[in-house]
N, C-alpha and C positions, 0 to 999 in steps of 0.2 A: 491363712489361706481360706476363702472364699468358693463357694460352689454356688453355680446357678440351682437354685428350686424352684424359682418360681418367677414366671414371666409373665408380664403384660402385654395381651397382643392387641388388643381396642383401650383407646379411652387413656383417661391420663390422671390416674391415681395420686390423692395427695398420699402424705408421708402416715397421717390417721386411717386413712381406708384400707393400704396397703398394711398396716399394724395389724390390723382388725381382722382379715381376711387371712394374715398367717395366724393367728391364736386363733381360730376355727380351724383352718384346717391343720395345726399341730395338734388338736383335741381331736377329732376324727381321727387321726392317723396312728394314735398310739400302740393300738398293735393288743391291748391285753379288753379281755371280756373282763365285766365285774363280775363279783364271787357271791354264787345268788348262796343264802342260808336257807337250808333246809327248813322245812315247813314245820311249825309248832305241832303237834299233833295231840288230841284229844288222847288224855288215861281211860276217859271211854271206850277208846275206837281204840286202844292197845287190844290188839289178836295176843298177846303176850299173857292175860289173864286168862286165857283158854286152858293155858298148859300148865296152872299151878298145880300146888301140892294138894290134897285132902282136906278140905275142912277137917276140923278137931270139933267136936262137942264141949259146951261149958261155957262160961258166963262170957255174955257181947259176939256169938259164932253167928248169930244173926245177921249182926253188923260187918261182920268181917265176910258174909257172904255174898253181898253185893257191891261193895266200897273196891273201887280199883285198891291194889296195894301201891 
């Protein structure tokens, strides 16, 4: 069984234009957004280093005071 979608009302399409013209518009027509991925995000610009624990004193606390964890 057979449904009309798609009519020509001008003009007289060969069998490659009318091809061409449905794979566009079944690509259009799909119906779903793409799945955008979340943004990479700098460990600089983590707000999530704001709310650690205490530094500790003793050997490398230097290091461990600037360095994202």
């Amino acid at each position: 069984m057979q449904t009309e979608s798609l009519r020509v009302v001008r003009g007289n399409p060969d069998d490659a234009e009318l091809a061409a013209l449905t794979v566009v518009l079944a690509g259009l027509g799909s119906g779903e957004e793409p799945q955008a991925e979340p943004p990479v995000r700098s460990r600089w610009a983590d707000r999530a280093a704001l709310v650690r624990a205490p530094l500790r004193p003793g050997q490398g606390a230097w290091r461990a005071s600037a360095l994202p964890r």
